[in-house]
Structure formats: C-alpha cells, structure tokens
PASEBA-1860 file (N, C-alpha, C; in nm, 3 decimals):
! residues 100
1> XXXXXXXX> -0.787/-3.610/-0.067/-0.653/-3.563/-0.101/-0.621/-3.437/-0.020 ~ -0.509/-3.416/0.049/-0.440/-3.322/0.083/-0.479/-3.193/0.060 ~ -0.470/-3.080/0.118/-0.433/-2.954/0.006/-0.298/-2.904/-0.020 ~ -0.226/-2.872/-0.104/-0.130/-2.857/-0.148/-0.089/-2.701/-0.068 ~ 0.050/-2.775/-0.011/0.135/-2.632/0.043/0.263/-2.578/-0.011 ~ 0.231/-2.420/0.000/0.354/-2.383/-0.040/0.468/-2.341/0.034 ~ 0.545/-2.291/-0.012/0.674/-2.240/0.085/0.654/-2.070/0.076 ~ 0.742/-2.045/0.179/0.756/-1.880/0.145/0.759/-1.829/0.033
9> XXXXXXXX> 0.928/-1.891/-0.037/0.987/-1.827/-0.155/0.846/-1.820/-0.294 ~ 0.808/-1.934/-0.258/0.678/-2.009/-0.397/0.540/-1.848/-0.394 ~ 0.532/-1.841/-0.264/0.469/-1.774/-0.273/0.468/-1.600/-0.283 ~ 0.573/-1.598/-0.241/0.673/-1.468/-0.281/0.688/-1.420/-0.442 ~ 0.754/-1.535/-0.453/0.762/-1.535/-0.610/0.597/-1.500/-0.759 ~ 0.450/-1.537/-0.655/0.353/-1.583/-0.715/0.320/-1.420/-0.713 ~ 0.340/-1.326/-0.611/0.325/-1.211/-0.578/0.420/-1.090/-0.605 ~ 0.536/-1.182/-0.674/0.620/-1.100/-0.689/0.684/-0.998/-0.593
17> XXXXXXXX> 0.689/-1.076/-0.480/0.773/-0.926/-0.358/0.862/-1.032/-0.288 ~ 0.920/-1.020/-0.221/1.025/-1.048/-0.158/0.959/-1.156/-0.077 ~ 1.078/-1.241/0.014/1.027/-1.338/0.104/0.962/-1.264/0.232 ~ 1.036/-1.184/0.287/1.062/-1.100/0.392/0.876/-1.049/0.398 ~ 0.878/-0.992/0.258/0.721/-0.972/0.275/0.602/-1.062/0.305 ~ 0.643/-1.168/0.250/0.540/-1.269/0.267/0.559/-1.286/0.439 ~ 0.662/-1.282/0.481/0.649/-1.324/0.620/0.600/-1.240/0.720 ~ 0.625/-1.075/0.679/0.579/-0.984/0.708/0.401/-1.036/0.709
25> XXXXXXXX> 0.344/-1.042/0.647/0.197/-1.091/0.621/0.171/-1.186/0.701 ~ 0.229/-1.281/0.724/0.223/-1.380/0.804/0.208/-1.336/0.960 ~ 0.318/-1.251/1.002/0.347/-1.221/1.150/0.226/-1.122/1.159 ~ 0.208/-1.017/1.040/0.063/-0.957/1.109/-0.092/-1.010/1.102 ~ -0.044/-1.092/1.011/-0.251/-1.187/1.046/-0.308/-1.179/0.908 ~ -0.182/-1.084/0.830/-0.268/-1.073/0.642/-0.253/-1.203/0.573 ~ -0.151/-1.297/0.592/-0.170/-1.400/0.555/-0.139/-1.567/0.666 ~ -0.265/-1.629/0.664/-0.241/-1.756/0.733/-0.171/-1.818/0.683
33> XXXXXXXX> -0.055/-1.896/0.809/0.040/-2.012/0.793/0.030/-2.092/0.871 ~ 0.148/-2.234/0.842/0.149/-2.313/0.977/0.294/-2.325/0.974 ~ 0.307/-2.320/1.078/0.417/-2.369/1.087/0.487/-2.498/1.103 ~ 0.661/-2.528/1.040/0.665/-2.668/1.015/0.826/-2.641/1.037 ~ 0.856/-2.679/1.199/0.953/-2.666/1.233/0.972/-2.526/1.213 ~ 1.099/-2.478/1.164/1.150/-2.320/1.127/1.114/-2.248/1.019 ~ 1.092/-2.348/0.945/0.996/-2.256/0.828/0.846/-2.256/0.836 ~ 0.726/-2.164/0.767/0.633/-2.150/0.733/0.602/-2.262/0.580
41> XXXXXXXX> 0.486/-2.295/0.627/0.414/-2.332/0.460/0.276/-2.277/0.489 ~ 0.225/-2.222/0.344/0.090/-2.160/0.310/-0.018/-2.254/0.239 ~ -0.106/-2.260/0.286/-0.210/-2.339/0.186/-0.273/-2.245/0.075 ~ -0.280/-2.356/-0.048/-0.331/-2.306/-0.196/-0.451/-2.176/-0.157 ~ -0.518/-2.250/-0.087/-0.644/-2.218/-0.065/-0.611/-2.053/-0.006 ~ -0.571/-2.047/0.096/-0.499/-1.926/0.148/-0.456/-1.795/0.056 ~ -0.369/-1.878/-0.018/-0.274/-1.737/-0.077/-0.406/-1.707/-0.196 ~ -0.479/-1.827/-0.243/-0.615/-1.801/-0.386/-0.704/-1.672/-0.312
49> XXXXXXXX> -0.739/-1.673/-0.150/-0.795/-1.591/-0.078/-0.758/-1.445/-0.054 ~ -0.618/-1.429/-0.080/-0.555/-1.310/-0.025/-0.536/-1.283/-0.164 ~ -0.489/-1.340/-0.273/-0.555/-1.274/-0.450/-0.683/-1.204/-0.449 ~ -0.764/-1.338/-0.418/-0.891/-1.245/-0.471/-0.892/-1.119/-0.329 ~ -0.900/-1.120/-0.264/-0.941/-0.987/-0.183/-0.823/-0.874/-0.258 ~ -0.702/-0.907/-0.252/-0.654/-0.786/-0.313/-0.715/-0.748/-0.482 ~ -0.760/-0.822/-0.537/-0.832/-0.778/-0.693/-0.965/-0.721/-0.655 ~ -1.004/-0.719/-0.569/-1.165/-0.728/-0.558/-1.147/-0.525/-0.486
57> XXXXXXXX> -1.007/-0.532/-0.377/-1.024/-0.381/-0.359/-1.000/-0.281/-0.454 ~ -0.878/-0.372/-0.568/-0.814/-0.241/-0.645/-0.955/-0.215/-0.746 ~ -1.045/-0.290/-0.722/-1.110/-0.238/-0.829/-1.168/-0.121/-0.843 ~ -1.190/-0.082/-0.693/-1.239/0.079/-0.704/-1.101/0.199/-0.645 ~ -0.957/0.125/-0.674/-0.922/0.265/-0.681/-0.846/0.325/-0.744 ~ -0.711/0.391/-0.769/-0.655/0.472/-0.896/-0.637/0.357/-0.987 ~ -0.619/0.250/-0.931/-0.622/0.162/-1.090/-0.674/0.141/-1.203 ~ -0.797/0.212/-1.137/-0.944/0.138/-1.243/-0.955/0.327/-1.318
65> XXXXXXXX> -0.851/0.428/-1.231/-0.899/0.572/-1.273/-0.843/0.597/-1.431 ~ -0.927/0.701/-1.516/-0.932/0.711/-1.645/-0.793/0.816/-1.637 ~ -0.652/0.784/-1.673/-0.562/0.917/-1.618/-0.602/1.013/-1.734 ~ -0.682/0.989/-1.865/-0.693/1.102/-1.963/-0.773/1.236/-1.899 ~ -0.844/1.184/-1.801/-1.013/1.267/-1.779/-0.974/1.361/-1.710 ~ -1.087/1.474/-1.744/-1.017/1.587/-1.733/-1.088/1.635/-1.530 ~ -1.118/1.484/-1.450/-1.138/1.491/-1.359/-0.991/1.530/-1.275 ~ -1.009/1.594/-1.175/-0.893/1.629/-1.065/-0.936/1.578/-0.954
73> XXXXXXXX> -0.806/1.436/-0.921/-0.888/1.388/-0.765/-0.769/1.451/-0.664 ~ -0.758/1.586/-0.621/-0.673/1.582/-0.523/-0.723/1.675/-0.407 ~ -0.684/1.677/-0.267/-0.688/1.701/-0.176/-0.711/1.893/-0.159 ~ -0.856/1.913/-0.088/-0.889/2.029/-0.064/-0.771/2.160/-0.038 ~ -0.757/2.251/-0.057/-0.654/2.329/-0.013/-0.684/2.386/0.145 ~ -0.643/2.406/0.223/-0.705/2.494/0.336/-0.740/2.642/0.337 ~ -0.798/2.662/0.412/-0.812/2.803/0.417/-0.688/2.901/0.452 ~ -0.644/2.951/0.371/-0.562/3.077/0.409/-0.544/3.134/0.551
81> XXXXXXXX> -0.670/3.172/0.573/-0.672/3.271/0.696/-0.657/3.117/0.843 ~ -0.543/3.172/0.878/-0.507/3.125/0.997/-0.490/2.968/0.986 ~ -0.412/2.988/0.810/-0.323/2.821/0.798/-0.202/2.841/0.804 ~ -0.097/2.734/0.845/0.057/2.788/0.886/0.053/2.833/0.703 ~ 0.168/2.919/0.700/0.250/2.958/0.591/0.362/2.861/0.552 ~ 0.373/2.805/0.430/0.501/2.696/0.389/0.616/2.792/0.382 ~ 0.737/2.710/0.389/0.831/2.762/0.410/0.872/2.860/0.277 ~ 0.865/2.859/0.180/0.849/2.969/0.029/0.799/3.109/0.078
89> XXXXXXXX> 0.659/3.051/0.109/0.610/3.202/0.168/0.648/3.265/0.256 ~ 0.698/3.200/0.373/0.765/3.280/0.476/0.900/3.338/0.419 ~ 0.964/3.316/0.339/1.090/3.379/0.289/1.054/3.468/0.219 ~ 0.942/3.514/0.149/0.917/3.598/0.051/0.857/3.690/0.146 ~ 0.798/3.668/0.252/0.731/3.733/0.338/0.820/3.834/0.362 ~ 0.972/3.745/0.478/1.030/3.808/0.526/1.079/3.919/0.469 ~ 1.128/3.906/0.328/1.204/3.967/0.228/1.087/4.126/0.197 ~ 0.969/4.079/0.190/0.870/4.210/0.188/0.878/4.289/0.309
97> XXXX> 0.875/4.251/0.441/0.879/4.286/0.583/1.005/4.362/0.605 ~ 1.148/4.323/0.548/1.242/4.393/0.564/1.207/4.490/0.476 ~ 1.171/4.521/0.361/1.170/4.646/0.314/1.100/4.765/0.313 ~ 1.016/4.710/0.476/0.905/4.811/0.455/0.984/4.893/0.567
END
C-alpha cells in the first residue's frame, strides 16, 4: 500500500502555522516534499519525523523550565570598566558633567 500524502494546507493546519510556513520548511530543507505539478504534497512519514524531532528538542528547553524556582537563567552582565554606556546613563552622565 501506498503511503499516504498530504497537502500543504493539511499539514499546516496539523502544526498549526500558516501555509506559507510549511512551504517556508520545504524551500529550506526542514521539511521534505515532492512535488506534483504546482503544488507540494508531504508524506505521513515525513511530517511524523519533523514532530518527533521538534518534541524530542523542546524537551530540554524553557518548556520543560520550573517558572516557580527561585533559579535565574539570564545572561552575564559585562564588565563596567570599558563597556559602552546605555543610552540612560549617558544622559544622567551628561546632566552630572554639566554641573560640574
């Protein structure tokens, strides 16, 4: 027996995002198609493949994170000395600099 193909929309719909996306996936290599005339069709087998790999990554990341815990996952601060100044500080700067 065959394997059963789908259409864009079918599979759009299975993923919940737009067609545009699915085709997007297609043109970069994230998801295999064939083509059939002007449209695309996807095999079962295919889109079951690109599920499981996307379940299999989220499993290790903010998805799976505890948001109660009193862990902090965010990004190092830099060092002060000889990091640009954000634009806040440079106004408060200036404002000290004029009054000296």
């Amino acid at each position: 027996m065959a394997e059963r193909l789908l259409t864009v929309p079918q599979v759009a719909e299975e993923f919940q995002v737009t067609s545009q996306t699915i085709r997007n996936w297609i043109d970069s290599g994230v998801l295999p198609a064939i083509r059939v005339g002007r449209q695309f069709r996807l095999r079962r087998s295919d889109v079951d493949a690109l599920l499981d790999r996307a379940n299999a990554d989220s499993d290790s990341h903010a998805s799976q994170r505890d948001v109660w815990s009193a862990k902090a996952t965010r990004m190092p601060m830099r060092s002060r000395a000889g990091a640009a100044a954000g634009v806040w500080e440079d106004a408060g700067r200036a404002r000290t600099l004029d009054r000296a």
